[in-house]
KEVEXVEX-310078 format. One line per 10 residues: number of its first residue (from 0); for each residue x, z, y of C-alpha. Coordinates in pm, 1 decimal. Each point is the difference from the previous one (the first is absolute). Last residue first. Layout:
N
NUM) X,Z,Y; ...
//
This chain:
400
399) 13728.0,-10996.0,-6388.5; -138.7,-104.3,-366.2; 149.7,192.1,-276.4; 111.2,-202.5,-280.6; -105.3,129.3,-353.4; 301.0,-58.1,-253.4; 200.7,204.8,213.0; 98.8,280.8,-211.1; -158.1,266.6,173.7; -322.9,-163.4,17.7
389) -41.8,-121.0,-344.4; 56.2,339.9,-144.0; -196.1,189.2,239.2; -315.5,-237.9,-39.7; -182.3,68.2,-311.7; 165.1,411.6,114.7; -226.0,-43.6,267.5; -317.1,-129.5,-160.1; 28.0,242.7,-284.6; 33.5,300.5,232.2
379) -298.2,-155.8,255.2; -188.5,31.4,-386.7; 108.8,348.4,-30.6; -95.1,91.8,336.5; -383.3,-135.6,-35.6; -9.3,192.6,-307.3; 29.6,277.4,149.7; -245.2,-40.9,243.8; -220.9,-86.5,-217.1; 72.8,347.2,-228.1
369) -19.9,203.9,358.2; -317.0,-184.5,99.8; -210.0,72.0,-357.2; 208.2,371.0,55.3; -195.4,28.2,361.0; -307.7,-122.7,-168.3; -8.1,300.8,-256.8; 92.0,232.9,143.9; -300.1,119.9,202.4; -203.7,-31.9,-319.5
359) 250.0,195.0,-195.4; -35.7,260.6,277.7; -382.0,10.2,-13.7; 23.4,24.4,-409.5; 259.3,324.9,78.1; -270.7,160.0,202.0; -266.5,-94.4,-274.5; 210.4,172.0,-284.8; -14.0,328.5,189.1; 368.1,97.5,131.0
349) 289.9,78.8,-180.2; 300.5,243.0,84.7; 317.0,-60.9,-222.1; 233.0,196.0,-113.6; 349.6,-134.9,-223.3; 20.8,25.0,-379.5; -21.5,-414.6,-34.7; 279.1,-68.8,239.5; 267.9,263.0,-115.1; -144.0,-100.9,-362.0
339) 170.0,-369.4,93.3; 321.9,145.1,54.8; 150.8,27.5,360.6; 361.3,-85.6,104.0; 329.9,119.0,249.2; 247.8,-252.4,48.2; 309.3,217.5,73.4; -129.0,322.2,-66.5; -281.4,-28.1,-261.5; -309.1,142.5,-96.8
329) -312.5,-119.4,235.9; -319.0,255.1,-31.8; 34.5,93.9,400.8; 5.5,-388.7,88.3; -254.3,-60.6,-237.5; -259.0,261.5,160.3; 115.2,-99.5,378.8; -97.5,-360.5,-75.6; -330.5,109.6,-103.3; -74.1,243.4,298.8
319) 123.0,-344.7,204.5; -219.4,-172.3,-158.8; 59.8,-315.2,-219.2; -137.9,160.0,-314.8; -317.8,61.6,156.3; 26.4,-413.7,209.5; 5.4,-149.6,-308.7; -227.9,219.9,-215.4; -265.5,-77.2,274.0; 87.3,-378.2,-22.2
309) -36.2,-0.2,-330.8; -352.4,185.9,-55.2; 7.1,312.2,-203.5; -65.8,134.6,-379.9; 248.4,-267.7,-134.4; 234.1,-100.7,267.4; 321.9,-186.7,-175.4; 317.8,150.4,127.8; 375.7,-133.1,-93.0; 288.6,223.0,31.1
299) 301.2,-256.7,54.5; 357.3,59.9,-84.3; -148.9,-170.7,-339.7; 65.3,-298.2,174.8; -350.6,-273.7,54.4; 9.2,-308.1,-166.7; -245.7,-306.0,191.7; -61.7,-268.6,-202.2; -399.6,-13.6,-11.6; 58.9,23.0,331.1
289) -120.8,314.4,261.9; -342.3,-5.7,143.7; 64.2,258.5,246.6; 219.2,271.0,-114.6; 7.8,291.2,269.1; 332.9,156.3,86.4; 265.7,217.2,15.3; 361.3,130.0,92.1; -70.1,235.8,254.3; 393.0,142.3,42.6
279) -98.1,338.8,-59.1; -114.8,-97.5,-346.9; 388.6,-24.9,-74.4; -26.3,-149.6,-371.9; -326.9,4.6,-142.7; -131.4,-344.2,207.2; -367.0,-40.1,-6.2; -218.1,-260.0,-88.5; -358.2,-28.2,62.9; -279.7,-203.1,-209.3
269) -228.3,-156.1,149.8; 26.7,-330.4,-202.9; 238.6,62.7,-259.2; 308.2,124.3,-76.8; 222.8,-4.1,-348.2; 347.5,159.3,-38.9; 288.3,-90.3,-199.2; 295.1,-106.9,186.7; 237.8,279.3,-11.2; 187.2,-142.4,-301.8
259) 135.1,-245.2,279.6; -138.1,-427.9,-45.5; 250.1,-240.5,-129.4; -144.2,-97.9,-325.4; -338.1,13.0,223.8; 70.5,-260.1,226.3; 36.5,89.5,356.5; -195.8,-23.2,297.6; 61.0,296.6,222.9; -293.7,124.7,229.9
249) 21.5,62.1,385.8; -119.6,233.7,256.2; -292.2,202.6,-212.1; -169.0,192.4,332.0; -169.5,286.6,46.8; 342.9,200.3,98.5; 289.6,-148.4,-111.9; 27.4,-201.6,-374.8; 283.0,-213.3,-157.3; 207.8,263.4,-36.5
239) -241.4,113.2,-272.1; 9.3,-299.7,-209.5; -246.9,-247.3,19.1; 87.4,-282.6,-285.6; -149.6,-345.2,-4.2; 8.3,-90.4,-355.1; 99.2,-340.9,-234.6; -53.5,30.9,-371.3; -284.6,248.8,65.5; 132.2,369.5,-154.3
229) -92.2,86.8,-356.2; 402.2,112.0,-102.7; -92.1,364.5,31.1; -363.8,116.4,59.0; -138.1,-116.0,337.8; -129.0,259.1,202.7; -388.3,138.4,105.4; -141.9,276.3,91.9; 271.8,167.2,224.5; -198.9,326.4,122.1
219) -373.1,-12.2,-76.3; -180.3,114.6,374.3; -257.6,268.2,100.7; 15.4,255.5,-280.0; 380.1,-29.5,-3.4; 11.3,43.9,389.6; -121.3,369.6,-29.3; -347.6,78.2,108.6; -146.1,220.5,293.3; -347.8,-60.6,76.2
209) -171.4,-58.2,307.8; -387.2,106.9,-14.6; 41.1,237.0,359.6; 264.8,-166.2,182.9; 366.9,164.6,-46.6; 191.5,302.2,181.7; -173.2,287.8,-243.0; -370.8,-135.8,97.0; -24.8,-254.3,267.9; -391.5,-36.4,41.5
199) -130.9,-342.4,19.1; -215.4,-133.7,295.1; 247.2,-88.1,247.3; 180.9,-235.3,-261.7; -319.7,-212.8,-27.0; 250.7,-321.8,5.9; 424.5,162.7,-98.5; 162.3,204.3,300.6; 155.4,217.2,-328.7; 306.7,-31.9,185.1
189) 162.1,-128.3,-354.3; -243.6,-198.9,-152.4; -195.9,-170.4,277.0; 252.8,-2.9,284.3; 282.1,-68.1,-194.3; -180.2,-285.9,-231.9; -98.2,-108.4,329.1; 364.6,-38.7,147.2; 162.1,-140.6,-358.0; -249.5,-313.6,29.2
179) 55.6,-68.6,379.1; 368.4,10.5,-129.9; -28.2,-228.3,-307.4; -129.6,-225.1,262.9; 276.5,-18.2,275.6; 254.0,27.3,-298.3; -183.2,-391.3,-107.6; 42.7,-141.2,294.5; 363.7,126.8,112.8; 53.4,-188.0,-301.6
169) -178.5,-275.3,99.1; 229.0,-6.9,304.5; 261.1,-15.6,-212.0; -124.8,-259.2,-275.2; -35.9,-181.8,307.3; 351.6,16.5,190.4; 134.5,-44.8,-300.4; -158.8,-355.9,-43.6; 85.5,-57.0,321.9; 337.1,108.0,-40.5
159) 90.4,-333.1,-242.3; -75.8,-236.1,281.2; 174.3,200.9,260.9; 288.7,36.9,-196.1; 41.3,-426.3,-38.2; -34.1,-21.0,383.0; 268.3,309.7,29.8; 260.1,-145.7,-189.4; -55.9,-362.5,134.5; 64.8,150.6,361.1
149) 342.7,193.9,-169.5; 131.7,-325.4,-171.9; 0.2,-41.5,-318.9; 54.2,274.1,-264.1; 200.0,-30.3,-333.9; 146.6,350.6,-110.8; 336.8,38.7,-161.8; 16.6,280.2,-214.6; 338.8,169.9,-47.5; -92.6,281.1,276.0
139) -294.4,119.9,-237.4; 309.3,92.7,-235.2; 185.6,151.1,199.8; -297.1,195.4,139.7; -38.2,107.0,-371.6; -266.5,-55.8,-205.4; -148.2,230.7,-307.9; -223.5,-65.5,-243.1; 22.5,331.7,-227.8; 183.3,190.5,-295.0
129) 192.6,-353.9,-97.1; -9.5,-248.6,304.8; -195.2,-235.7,116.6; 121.2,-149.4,321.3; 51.1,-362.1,-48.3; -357.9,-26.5,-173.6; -222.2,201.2,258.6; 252.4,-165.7,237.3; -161.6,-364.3,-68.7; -350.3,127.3,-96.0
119) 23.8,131.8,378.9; 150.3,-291.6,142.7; -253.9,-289.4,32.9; -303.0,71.8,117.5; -27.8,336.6,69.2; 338.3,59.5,151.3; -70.2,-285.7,240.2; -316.4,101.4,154.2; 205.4,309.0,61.8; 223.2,-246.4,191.8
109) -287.8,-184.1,141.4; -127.1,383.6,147.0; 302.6,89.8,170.7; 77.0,-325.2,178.9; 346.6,-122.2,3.9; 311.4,-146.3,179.1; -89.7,57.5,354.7; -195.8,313.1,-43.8; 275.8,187.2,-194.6; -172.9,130.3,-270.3
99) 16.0,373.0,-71.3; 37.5,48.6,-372.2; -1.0,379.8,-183.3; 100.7,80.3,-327.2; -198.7,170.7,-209.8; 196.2,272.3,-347.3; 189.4,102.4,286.1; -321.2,224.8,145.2; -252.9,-62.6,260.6; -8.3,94.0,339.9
89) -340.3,-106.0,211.8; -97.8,-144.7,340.8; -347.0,-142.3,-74.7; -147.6,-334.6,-99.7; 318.9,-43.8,-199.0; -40.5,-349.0,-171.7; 3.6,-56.6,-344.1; 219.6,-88.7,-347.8; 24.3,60.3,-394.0; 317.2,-111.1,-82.8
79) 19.3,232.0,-277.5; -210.3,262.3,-60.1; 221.2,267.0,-176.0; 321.3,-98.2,281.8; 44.7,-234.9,230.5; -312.2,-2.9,196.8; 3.8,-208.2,330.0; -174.4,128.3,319.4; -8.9,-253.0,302.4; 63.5,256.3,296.5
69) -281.5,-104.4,262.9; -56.0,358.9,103.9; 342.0,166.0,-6.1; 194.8,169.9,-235.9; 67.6,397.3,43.6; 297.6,130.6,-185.8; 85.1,214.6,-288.9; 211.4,342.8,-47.0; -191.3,130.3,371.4; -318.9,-110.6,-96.6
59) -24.2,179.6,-298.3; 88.4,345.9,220.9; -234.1,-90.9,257.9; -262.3,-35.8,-284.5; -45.6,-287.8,-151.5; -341.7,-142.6,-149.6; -175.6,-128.6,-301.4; -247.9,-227.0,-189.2; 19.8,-294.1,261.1; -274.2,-244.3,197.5
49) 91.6,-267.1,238.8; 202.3,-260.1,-144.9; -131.5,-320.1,73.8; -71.7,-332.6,-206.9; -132.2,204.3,-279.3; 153.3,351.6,-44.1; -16.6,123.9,-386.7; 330.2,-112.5,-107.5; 181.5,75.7,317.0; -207.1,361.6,-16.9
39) 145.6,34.8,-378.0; 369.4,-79.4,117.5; -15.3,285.2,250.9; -89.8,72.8,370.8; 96.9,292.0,186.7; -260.7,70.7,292.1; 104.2,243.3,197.9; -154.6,320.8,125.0; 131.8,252.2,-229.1; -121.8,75.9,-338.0
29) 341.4,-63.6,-175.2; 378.5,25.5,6.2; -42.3,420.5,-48.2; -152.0,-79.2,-369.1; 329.5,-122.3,-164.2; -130.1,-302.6,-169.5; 325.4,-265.8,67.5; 224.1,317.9,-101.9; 212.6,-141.3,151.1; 3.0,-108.4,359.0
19) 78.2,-321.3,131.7; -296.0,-197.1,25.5; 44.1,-342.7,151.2; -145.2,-312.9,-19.3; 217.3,-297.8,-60.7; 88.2,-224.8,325.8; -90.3,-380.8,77.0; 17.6,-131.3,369.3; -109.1,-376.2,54.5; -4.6,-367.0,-180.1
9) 369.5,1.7,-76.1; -35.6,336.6,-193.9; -246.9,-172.2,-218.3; 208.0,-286.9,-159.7; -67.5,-319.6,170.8; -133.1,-327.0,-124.9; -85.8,-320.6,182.4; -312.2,-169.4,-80.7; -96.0,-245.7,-289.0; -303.3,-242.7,54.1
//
């Protein structure tokens, strides 16, 4: 079956994000009350777009340009052709353009269907260019794009969002639990509201028998890494763009002649990761029951609990107190960064060991849910992209 093809701007409204000002970092564009999305949310954002690292202020807003909820997002520049929906209104930057089907020619979600498929290996290879991929909208105009009609569009984008629509929801899932998680660790270990509380003294702003230790006596700090040219032959790297807040996003299969210097680092079960470069931005996570060829960056500081359980050090080094701690020890203007020792020489109040066993014991089946809910997604991932391919080039009819 072969269908008509069209290049994009025949199928609806494309424009390139805007952001006029240079500088790009001058400080007054920021911290205001819109979302500005970048090339690493598109990368990060499953079927929807509804999470971002930064804002505009009035001022950012002003040089740039709202887009509107539905806007198919399409990255031309770092992460190429990486695509998804605004589930917000949002201004990006010219390195995204924007596409705004027209409802009688196209449906928003086949046509990012459609990038997956078929065209983003296609302008990863048209568009790589010396320093950096880069594609221009001239250049995305010069595709032609084979779509059927707009009623077959949306049956075939139906089929595929389903899967979506599940790892989604067991998304929402899995934050839901980490959550009820992070709320008793707050009301245990940091408003003291811990079982038996009303019978221990608070002496100097702590429970009596609390101890103060530094992080170093309660966790090792990057145990393990592979030694140069020992890498598996094939690897699934997890770089630190690749990460948001209690969640790894995606993982990069690559072999390792091709793999970045940066790839290094080993984590295991329990283990939690955490992004040294802008610690403000949450970058983190818990590793549960990560492959055998999993490669970690060195951008990472990896913790391994030694004199604590792992969901305790977890949620301690996920605190906001925490956070604040690396955020004050960053270095840096333009991407400020942490060291390992910034971790390792920071504060930490501990409770008795048979608290923290309680906790663990809490944890415990909410993580055994967490890691099977994960791996419920990743197998609806496999099923979907099984199909993507077939489906957007009509070798699987649609029945009406």
């Amino acid at each position: 079956m072969s269908w008509p093809a069209y290049p994009l701007d025949q199928l609806g409204t494309v424009s390139r994000g805007r952001s006029r000002h240079r500088p790009r970092d001058a400080a007054h564009l920021y911290g205001g009350p819109y979302p500005f999305v970048q090339t690493g949310d598109v990368k990060k954002a499953p079927l929807y777009l509804n999470e971002y690292t930064q804002t505009y202020s009035e001022a950012g807003l002003a040089q740039s340009k709202i887009w509107p909820k539905g806007t198919l997002c399409i990255t031309i520049a770092a992460n190429i052709a990486e695509t998804a929906i605004l589930d917000i209104e949002a201004c990006f930057p010219d390195s995204i353009i924007g596409f705004i089907a027209d409802p009688e020619k196209a449906d928003t979600k086949f046509i990012k269907y459609l990038f997956d498929a078929i065209l983003k290996q296609k302008m990863t290879r048209v568009s790589h260019g010396a320093a950096q991929d880069n594609l221009s909208q001239g250049k995305l105009l010069s595709f032609e794009f084979p779509v059927p009609n707009v009623v077959e569009q949306k049956r075939i984008a139906s089929i595929l969002s389903a899967y979506d629509d599940l790892i989604e929801n067991n998304r929402r899932r899995i934050a839901l639990l980490e959550e009820t998680a992070r709320l008793l660790y707050g009301e245990w270990f940091v408003h003291f509201r811990f079982p038996g509380h009303e019978h221990v003294k608070i002496v100097d702003g702590v429970p009596e028998g609390w101890t103060e230790r530094k992080l170093s006596d309660l966790a090792t700090t990057n145990p393990e890494s592979y030694k140069k040219g020992k890498l598996p032959e094939t690897l699934s790297y997890i770089d630190i763009s690749s990460v948001s807040r209690g969640s790894i996003n995606y993982k990069t299969d690559m072999l390792a002649a091709d793999a970045p210097g940066r790839a290094r680092r080993i984590a295991k079960h329990g283990d939690t990761i955490w992004s040294n470069v802008r610690p403000n931005l949450r970058a983190y996570s818990i590793v549960l029951n990560p492959d055998e060829k999993d490669v970690f960056s060195t951008g990472f500081t990896i913790l391994r609990a030694k004199s604590v359980g792992k969901y305790f050090l977890y949620f301690l080094v996920t605190a906001d107190k925490f956070v604040d701690h690396l955020v004050n020890h960053a270095t840096g203007t333009s991407y400020p960064a942490v060291r390992p020792e910034d971790f390792e020489k920071a504060d930490a109040v501990i409770p008795p060991d048979e608290l923290i066993q309680a906790f663990e014991q809490f944890c415990e089946p909410i993580f055994r849910q967490i890691e099977s809910l994960a791996k419920a997604s990743r197998e609806c991932a496999q099923a979907r992209d099984l199909l993507l391919p077939r489906l957007m080039d009509g070798r699987l009819e649609v029945a009406a």
